[in-house]
VEXMILO-332836 format. One record per residue: residue in one letter; x, y, z of N, C-alpha, C, CB in turn; residue number from 0. Coordinates in steps of 0.05 Angstrom, whole numbers, m for minus. Last residue first. Glycine has a CB too. Layout:
N
VEXMAR  type   neast  nnorth     nup  caeast  canorth    caup   ceast  cnorth     cup  cbeast  cbnorth    cbup  seq
VEXMAR     A       X       Y       Z       X        Y       Z       X       Y       Z       X        Y       Z  NUM
...
END
This chain:
289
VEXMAR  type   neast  nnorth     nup  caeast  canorth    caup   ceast  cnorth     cup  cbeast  cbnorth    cbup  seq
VEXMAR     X    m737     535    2700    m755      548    2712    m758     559    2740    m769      536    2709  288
VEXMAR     X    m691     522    2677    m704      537    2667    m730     547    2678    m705      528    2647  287
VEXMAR     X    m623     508    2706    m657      500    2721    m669     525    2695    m665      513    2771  286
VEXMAR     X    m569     498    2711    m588      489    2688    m608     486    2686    m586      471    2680  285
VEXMAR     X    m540     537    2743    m550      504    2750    m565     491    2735    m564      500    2773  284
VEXMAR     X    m533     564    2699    m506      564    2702    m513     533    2726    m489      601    2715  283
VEXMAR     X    m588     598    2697    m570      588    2673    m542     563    2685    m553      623    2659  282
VEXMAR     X    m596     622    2753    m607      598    2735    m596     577    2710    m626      609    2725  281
VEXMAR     X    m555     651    2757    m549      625    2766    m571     606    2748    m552      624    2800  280
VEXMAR     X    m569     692    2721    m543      683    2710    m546     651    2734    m509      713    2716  279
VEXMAR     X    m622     710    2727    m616      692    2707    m601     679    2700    m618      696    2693  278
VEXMAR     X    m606     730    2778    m627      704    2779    m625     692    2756    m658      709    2783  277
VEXMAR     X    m570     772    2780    m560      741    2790    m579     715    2786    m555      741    2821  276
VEXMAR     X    m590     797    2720    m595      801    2742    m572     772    2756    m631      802    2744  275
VEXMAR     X    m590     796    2660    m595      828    2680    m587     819    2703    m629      843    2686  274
VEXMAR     X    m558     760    2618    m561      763    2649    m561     779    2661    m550      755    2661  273
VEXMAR     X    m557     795    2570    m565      763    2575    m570     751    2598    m547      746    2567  272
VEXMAR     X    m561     864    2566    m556      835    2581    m568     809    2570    m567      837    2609  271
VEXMAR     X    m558     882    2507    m570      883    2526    m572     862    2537    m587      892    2524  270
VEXMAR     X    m520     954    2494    m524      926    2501    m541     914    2514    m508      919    2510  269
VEXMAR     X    m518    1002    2473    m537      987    2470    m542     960    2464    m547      997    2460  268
VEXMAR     X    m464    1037    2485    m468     1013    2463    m490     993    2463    m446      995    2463  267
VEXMAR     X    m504    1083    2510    m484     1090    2487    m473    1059    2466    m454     1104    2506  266
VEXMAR     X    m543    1057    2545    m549     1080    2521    m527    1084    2502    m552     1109    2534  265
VEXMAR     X    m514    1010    2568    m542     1014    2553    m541    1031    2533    m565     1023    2569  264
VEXMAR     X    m471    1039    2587    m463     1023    2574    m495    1014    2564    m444     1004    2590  263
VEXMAR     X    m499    1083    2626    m482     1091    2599    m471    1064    2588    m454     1114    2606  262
VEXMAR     X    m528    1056    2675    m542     1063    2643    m527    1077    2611    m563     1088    2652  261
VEXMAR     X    m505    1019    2707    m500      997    2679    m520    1036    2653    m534      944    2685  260
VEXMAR     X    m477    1038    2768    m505     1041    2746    m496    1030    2715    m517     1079    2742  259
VEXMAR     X    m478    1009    2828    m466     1013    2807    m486    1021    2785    m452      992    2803  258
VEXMAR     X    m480    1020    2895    m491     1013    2872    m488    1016    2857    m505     1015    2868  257
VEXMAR     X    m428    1002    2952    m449     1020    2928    m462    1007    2914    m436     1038    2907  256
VEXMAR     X    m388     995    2997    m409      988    2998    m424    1008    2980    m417      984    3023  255
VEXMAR     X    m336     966    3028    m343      984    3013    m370     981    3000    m324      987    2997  254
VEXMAR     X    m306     919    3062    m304      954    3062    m320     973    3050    m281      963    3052  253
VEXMAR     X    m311     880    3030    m325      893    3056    m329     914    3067    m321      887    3071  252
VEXMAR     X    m265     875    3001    m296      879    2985    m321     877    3008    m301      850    2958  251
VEXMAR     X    m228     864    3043    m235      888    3034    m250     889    3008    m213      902    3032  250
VEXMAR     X    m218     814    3045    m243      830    3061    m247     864    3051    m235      830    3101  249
VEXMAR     X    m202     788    2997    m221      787    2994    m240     805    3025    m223      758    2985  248
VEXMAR     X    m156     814    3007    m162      828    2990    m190     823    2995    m150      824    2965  247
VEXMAR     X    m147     781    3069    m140      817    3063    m154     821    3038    m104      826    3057  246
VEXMAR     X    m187     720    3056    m159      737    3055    m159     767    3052    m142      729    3030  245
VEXMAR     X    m228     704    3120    m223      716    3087    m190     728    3082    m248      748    3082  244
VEXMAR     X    m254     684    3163    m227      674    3149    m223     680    3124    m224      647    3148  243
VEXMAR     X    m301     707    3180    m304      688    3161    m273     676    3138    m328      703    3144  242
VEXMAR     X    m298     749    3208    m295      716    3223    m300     692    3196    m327      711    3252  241
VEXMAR     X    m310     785    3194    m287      790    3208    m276     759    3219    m295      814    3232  240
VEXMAR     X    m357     782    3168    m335      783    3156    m311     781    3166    m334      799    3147  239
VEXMAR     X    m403     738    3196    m398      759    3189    m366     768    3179    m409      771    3207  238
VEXMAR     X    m449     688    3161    m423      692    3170    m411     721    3171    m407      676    3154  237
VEXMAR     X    m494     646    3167    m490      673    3154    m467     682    3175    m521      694    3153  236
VEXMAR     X    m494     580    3137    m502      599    3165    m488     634    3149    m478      583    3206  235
VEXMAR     X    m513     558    3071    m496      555    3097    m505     580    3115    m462      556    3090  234
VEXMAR     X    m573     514    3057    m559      546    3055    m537     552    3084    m591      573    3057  233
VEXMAR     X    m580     460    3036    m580      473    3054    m561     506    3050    m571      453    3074  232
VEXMAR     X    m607     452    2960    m581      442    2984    m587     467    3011    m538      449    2964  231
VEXMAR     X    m625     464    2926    m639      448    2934    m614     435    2958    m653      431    2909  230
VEXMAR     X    m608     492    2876    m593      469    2875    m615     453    2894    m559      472    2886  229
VEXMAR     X    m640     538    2884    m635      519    2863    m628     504    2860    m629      519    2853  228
VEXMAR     X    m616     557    2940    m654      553    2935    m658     540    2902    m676      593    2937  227
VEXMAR     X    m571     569    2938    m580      540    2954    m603     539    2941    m585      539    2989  226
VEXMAR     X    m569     612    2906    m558      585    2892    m567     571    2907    m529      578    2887  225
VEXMAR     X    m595     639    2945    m619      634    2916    m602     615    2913    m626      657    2886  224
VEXMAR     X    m552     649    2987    m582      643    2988    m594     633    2962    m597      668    2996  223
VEXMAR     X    m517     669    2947    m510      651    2947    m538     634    2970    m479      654    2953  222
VEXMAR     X    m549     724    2938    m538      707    2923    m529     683    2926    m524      716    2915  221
VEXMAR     X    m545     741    2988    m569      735    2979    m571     712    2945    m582      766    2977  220
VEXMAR     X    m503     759    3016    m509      731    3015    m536     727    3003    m509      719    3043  219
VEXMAR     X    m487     809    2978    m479      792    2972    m491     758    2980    m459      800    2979  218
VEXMAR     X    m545     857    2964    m530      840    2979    m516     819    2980    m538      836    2988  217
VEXMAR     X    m538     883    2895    m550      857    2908    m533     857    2933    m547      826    2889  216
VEXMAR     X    m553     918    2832    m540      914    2857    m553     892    2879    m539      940    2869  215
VEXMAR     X    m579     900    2781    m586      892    2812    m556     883    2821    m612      864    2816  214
VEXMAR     X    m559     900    2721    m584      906    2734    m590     913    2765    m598      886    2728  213
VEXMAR     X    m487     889    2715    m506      881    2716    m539     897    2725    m497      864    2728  212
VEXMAR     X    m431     924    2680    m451      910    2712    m472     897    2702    m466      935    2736  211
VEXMAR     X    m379     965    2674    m402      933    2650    m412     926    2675    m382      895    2627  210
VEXMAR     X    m380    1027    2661    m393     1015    2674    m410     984    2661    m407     1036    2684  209
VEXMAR     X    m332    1055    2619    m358     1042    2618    m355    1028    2640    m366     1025    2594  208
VEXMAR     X    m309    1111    2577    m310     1095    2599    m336    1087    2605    m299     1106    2619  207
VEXMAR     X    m270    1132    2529    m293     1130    2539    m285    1107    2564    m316     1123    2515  206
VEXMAR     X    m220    1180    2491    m228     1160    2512    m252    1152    2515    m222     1167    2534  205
VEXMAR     X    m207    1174    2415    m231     1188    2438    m218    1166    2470    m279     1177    2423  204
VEXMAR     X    m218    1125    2353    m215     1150    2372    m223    1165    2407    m228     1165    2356  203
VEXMAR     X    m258    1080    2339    m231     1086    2339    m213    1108    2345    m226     1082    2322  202
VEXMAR     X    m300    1038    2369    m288     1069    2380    m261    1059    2352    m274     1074    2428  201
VEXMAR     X    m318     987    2363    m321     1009    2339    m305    1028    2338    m345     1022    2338  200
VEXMAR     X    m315     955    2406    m295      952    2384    m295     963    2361    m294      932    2377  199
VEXMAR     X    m366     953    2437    m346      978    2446    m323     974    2418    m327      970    2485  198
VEXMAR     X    m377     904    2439    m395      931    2422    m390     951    2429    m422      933    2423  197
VEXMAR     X    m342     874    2461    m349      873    2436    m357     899    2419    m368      857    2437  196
VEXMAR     X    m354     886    2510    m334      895    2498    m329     887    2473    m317      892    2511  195
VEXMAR     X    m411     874    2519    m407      905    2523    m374     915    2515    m414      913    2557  194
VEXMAR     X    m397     813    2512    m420      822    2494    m410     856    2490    m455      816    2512  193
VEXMAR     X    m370     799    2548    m357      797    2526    m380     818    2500    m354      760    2523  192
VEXMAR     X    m391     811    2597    m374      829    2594    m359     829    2566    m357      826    2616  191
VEXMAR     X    m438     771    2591    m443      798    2587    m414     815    2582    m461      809    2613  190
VEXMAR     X    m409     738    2603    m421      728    2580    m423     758    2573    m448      708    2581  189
VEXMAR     X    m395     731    2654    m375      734    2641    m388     743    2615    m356      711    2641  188
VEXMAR     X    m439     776    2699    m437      746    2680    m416     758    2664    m467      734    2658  187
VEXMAR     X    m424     813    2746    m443      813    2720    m427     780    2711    m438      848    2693  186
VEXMAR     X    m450     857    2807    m434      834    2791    m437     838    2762    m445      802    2798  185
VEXMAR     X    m441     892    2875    m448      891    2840    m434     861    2822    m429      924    2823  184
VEXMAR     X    m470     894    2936    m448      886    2921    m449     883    2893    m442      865    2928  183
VEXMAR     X    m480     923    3000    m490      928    2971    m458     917    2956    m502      968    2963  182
VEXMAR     X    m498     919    3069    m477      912    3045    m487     911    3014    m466      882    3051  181
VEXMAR     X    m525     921    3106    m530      944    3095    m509     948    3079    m534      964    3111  180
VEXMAR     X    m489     879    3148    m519      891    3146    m511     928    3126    m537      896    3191  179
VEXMAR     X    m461     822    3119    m452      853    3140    m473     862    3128    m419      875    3137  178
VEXMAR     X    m450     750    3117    m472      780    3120    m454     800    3135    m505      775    3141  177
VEXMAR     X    m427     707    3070    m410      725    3093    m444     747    3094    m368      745    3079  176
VEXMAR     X    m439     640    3063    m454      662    3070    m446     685    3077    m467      657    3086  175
VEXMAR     X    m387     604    3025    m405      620    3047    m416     640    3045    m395      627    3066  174
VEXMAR     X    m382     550    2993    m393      564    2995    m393     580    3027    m411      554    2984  173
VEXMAR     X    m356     492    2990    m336      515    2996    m350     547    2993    m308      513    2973  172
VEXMAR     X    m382     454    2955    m383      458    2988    m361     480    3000    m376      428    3003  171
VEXMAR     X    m388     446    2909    m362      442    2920    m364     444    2952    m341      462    2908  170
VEXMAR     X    m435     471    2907    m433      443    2903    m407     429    2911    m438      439    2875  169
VEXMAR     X    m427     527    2918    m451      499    2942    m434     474    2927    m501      495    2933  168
VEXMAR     X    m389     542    2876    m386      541    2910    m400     523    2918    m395      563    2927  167
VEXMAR     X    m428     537    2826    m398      520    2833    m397     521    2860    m368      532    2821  166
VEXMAR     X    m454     575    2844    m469      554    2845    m450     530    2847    m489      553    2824  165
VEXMAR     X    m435     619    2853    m447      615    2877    m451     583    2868    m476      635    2885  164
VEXMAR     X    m374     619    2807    m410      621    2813    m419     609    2834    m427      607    2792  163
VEXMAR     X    m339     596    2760    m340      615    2774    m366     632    2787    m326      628    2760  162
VEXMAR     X    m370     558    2719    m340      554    2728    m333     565    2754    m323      566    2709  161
VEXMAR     X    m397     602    2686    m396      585    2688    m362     570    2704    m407      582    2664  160
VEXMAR     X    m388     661    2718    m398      654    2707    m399     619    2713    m390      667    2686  159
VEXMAR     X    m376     733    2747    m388      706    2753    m391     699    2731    m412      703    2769  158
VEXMAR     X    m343     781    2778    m346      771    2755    m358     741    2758    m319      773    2741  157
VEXMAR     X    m354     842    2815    m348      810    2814    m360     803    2782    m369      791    2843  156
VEXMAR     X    m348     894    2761    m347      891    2786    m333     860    2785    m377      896    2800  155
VEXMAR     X    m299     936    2722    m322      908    2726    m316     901    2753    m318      878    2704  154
VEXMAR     X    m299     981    2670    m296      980    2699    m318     967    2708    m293     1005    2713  153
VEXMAR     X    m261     997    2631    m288      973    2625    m274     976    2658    m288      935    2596  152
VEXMAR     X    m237    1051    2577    m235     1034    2597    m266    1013    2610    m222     1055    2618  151
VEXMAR     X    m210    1056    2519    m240     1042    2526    m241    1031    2561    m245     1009    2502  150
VEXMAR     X    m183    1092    2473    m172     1080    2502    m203    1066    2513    m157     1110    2528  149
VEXMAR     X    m164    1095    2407    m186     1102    2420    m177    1087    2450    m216     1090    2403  148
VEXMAR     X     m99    1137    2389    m110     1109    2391    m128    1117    2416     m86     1082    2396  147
VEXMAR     X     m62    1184    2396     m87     1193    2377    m110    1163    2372     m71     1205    2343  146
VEXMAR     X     m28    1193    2424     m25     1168    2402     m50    1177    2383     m28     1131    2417  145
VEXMAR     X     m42    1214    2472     m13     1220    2460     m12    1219    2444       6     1210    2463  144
VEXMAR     X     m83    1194    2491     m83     1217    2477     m60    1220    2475     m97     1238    2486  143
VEXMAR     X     m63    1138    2508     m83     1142    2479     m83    1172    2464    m119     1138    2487  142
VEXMAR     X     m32    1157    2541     m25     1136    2520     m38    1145    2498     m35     1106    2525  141
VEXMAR     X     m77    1164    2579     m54     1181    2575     m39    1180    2544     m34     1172    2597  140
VEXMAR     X     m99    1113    2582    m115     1147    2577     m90    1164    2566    m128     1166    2613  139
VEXMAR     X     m64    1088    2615     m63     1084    2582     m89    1102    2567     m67     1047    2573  138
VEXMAR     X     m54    1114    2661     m38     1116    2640     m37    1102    2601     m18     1107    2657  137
VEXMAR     X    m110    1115    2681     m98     1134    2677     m74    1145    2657     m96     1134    2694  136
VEXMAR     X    m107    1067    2694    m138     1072    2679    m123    1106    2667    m177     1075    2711  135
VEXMAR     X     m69    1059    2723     m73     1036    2710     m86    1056    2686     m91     1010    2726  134
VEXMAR     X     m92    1090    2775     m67     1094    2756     m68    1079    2735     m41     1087    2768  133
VEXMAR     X    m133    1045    2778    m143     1087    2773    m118    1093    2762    m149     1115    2809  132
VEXMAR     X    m110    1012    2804    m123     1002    2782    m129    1032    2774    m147      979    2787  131
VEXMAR     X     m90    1028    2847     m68     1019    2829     m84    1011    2793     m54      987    2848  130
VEXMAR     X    m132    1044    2880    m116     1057    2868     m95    1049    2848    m107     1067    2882  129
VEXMAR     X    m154     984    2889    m164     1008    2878    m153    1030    2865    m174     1017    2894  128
VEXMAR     X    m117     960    2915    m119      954    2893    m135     978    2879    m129      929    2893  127
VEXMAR     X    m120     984    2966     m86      997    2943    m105     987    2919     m41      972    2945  126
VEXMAR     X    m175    1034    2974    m158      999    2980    m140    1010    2955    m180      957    2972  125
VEXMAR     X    m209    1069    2961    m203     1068    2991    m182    1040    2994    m235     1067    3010  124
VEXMAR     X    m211    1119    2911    m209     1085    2918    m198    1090    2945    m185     1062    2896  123
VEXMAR     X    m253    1152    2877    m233     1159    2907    m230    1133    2919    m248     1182    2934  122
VEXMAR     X    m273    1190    2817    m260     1165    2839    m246    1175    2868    m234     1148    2822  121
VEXMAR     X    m331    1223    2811    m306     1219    2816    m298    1202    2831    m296     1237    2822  120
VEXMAR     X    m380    1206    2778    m380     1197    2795    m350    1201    2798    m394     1175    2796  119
VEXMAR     X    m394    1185    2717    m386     1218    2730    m387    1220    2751    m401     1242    2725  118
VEXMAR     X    m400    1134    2714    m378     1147    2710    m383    1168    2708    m363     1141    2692  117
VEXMAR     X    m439    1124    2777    m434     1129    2750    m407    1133    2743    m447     1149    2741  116
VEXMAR     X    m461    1097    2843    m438     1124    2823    m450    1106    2798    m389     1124    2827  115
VEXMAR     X    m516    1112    2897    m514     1105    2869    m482    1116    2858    m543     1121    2851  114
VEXMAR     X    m501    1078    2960    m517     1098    2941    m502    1092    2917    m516     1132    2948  113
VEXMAR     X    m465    1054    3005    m486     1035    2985    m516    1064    2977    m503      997    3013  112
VEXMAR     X    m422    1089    3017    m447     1088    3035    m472    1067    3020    m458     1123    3039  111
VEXMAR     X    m398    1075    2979    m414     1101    2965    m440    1099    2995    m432     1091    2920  110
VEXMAR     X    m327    1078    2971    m338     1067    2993    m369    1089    2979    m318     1073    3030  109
VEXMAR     X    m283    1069    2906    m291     1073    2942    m312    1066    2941    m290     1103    2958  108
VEXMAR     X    m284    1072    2847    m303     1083    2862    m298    1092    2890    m321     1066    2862  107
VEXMAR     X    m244    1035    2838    m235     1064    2841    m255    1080    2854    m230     1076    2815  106
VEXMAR     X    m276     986    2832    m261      995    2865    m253    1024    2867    m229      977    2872  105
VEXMAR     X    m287     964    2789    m311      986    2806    m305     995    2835    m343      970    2811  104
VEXMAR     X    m236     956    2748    m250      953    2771    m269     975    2780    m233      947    2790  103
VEXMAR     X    m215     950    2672    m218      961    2702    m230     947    2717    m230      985    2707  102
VEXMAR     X    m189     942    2622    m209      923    2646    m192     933    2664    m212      884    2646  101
VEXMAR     X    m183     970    2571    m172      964    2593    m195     952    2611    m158      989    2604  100
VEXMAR     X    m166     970    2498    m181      964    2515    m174     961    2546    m189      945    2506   99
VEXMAR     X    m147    1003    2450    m140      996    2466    m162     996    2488    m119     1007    2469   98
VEXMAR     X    m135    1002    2377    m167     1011    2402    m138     994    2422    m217      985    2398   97
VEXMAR     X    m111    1003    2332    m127     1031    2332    m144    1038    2365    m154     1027    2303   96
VEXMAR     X     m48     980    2299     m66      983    2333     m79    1012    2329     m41      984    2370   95
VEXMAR     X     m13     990    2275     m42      978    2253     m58     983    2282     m43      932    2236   94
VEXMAR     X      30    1021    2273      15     1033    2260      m3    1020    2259      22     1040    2243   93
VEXMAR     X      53    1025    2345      49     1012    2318      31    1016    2307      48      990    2315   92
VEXMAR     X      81    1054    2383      82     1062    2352      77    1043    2337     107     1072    2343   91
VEXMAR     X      38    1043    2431      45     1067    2421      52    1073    2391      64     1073    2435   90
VEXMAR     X      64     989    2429      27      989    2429      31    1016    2424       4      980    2461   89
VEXMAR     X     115     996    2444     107      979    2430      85     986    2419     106      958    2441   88
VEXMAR     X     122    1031    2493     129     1038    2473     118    1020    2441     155     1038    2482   87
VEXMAR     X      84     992    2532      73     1021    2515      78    1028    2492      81     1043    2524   86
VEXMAR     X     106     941    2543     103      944    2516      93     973    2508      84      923    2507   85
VEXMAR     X     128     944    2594     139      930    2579     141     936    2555     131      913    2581   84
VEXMAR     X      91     975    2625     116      982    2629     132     968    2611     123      977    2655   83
VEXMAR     X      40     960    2607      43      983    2605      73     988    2606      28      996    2624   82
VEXMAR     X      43     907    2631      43      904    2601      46     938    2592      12      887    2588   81
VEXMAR     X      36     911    2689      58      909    2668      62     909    2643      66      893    2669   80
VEXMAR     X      20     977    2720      11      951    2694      38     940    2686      m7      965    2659   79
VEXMAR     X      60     979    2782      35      983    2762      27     973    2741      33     1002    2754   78
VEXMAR     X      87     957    2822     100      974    2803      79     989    2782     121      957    2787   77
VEXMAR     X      41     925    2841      66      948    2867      77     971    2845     106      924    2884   76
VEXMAR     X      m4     915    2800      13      915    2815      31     933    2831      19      905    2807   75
VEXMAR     X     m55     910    2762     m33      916    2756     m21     911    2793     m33      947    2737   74
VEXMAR     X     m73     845    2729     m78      864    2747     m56     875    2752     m90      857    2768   73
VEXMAR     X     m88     842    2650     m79      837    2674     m73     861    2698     m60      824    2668   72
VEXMAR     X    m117     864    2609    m135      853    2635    m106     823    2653    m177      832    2615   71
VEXMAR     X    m128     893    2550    m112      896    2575    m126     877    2599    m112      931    2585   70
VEXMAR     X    m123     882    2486    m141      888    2505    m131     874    2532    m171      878    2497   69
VEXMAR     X    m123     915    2425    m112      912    2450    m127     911    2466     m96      926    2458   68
VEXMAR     X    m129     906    2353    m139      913    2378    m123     900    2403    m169      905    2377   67
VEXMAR     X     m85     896    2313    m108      914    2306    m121     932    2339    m138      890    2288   66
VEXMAR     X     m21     870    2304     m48      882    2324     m56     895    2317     m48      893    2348   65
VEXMAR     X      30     874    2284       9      874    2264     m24     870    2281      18      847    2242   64
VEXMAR     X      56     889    2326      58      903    2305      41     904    2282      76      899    2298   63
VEXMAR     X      54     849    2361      42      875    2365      45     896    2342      53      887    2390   62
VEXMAR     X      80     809    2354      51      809    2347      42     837    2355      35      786    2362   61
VEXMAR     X     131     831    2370     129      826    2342     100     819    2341     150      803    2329   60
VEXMAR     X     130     833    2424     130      857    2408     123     849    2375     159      872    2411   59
VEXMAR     X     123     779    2437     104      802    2439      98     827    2415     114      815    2462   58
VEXMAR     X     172     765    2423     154      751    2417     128     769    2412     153      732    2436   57
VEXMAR     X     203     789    2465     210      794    2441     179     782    2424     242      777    2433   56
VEXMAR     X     189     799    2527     192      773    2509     179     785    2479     172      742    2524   55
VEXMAR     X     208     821    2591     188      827    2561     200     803    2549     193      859    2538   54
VEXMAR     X     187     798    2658     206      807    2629     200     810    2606     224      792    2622   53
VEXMAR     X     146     805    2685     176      816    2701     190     818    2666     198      785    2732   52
VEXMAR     X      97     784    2667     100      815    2678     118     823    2688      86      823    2695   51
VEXMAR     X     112     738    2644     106      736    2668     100     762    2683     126      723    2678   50
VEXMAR     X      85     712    2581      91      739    2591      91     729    2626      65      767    2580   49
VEXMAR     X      83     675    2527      87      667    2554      99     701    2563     111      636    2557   48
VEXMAR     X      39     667    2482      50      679    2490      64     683    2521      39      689    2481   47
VEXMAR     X     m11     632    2432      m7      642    2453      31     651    2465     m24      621    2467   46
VEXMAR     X     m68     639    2391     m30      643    2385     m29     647    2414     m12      675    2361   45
VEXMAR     X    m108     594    2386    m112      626    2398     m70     615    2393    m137      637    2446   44
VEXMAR     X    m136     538    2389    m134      559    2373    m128     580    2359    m140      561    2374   43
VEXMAR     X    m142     517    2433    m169      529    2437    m163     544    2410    m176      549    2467   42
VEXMAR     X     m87     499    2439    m102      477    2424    m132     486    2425     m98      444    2437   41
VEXMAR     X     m61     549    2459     m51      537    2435     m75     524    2424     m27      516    2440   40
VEXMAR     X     m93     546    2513    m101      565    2492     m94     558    2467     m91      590    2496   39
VEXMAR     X     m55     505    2524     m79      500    2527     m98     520    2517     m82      495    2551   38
VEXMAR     X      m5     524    2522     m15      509    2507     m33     498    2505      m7      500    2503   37
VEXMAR     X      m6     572    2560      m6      571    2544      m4     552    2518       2      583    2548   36
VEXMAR     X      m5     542    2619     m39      545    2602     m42     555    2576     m59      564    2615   35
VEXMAR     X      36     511    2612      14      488    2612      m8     508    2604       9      469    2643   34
VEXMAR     X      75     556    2613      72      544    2597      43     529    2593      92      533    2599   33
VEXMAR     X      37     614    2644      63      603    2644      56     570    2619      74      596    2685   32
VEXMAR     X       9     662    2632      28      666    2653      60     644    2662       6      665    2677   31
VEXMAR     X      m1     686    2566      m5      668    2590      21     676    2612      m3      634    2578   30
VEXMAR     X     m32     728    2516     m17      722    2536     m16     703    2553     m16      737    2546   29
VEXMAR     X     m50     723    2453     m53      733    2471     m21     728    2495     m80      722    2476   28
VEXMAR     X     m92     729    2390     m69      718    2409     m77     736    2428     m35      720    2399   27
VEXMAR     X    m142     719    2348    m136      729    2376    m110     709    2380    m163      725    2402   26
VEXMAR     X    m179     743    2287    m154      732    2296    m153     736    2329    m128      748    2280   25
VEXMAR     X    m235     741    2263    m214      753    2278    m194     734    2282    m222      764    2302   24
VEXMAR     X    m285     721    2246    m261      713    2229    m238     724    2233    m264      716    2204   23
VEXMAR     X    m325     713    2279    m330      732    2259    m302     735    2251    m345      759    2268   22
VEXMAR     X    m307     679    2313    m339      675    2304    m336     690    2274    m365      693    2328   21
VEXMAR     X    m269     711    2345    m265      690    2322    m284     676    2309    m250      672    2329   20
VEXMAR     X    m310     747    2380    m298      754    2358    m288     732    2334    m277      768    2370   19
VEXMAR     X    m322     705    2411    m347      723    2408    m328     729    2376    m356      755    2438   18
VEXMAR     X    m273     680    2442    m295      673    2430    m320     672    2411    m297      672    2438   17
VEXMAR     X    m263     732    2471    m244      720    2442    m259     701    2426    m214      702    2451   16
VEXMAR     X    m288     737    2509    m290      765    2477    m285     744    2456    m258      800    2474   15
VEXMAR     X    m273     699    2535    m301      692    2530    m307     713    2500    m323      701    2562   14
VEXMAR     X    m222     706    2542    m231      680    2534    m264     692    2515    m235      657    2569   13
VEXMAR     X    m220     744    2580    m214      745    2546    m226     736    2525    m194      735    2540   12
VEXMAR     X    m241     722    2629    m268      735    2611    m245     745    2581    m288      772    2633   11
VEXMAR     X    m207     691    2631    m223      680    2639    m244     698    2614    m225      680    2672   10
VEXMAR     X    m141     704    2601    m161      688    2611    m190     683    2611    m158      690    2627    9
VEXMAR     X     m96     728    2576    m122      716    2561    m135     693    2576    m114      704    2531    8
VEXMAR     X     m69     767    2593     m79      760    2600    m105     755    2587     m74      767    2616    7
VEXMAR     X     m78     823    2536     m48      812    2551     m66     804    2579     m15      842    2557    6
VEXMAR     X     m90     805    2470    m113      806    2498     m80     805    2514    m144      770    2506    5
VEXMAR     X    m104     829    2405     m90      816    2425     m91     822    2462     m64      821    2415    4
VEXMAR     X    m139     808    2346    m144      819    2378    m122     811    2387    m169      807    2396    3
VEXMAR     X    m148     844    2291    m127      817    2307    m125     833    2329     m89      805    2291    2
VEXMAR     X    m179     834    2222    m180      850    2250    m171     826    2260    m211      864    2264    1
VEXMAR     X    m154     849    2160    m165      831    2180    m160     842    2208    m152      803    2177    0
END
């Protein structure tokens, strides 16, 4: 029997984990602290209280009979935690064949808003960036040690239900931020479950994948169209330096490319459910036309 274990089983885990127990998998996972690990408890899912400061015995023992790993918490000052905790763990156990990592499209840097790929060398211009390239690096490392397949998944903004220009208007906590000649990538949660799904073959090898979407996009244009669906006023266009953003969130200002989705097409011939932001908001304000 195949047994996913996700360290941070949130938002888009959630959504693999979903996909997979369809098909009679097993998923545990991780939480950060009690209330949401029993709220995965009653979704089903074995859950696991990890804070990234201490290991918990607990772990290790589902890791032994783990089939698949899949990484997606952010790493930090010190770097992954689940790398520093459990390597040794996820290293010698004999049933773990894949290890999955959720990356970012930050290692990239700054592309002047032109095209990368993954042959596109990195050069992250923000810590997070780099911390996430180390990240991407040491369980590469891992894998070819171990002879276990490494899958890294480098994702831009993540939108879905819940999480979406269109939640914002309605909450009213939407803004417009414009900086001229800003290029921003996304993709639907839905999709990231779909391209890591059909990545769960590898059992050997590194690879790396670009999960995006179709259309790079100026960012306020997106939250332009959610007004133009909902039918609500479109807030004023705000430029970044004034739009009271936190440090991380301005530095997705800083940087400006286009992402290319064609090696996650051609090699696991996936194919969006949401190419674009137009299908994913449509979907997500319930407008079919």
């Amino acid at each position: 029997m195949n047994k996913l274990f996700c360290f941070g089983l949130g938002y888009s885990a959630t959504a693999l984990a979903r996909r997979v127990t369809a098909r009679d998998w097993t998923v545990s996972g991780t939480s950060t602290d009690a209330e949401k690990a029993n709220a995965l408890t009653r979704q089903g899912y074995s859950a696991f209280l990890f804070d990234g400061r201490a290991r918990n015995a607990e772990v290790a023992e589902a890791l032994r009979s783990a089939t698949h790993v899949l990484l997606s918490i952010p790493p930090d000052a010190s770097g992954d935690p689940a790398f520093a905790h459990y390597r040794d763990d996820i290293a010698s156990s004999p049933s773990i064949s894949w290890i999955g990592y959720f990356s970012s499209v930050s290692v990239y840097g700054d592309a002047d808003g032109g095209w990368v790929d993954e042959t596109t060398t990195p050069h992250p211009r923000t810590e997070r960036g780099t911390r996430r390239l180390k990240a991407e690096n040491d369980w590469l490392g891992l894998g070819r040690q171990t002879g276990k397949a490494v899958v890294i998944f480098r994702l831009p903004g993540i939108y879905g239900p819940g999480r979406s220009a269109i939640d914002q208007l309605r909450a009213g906590t939407a803004r417009r931020i414009f900086k001229p000649g800003q290029v921003t990538n996304r993709v639907h949660v839905d999709d990231i479950a779909a391209a890591v799904d059909a990545a769960l073959h590898f059992s050997t090898g590194d690879h790396v994948f670009n999960v995006t979407d179709d259309l790079p996009a100026p960012p306020q244009d997106v939250i332009a169209y959610g007004a133009e669906l909902l039918g609500v006023p479109c807030p004023p266009a705000t430029d970044p330096a004034d739009a009271g953003l936190s440090p991380m969130a301005r530095s997705f200002y800083g940087e400006s490319k286009k992402v290319s989705n064609a090696r996650m097409k051609a090699e696991l011939s996936v194919s969006l459910a949401y190419p674009t932001y137009v299908e994913g908001l449509k979907a997500i304000a319930g407008r079919t036309t």
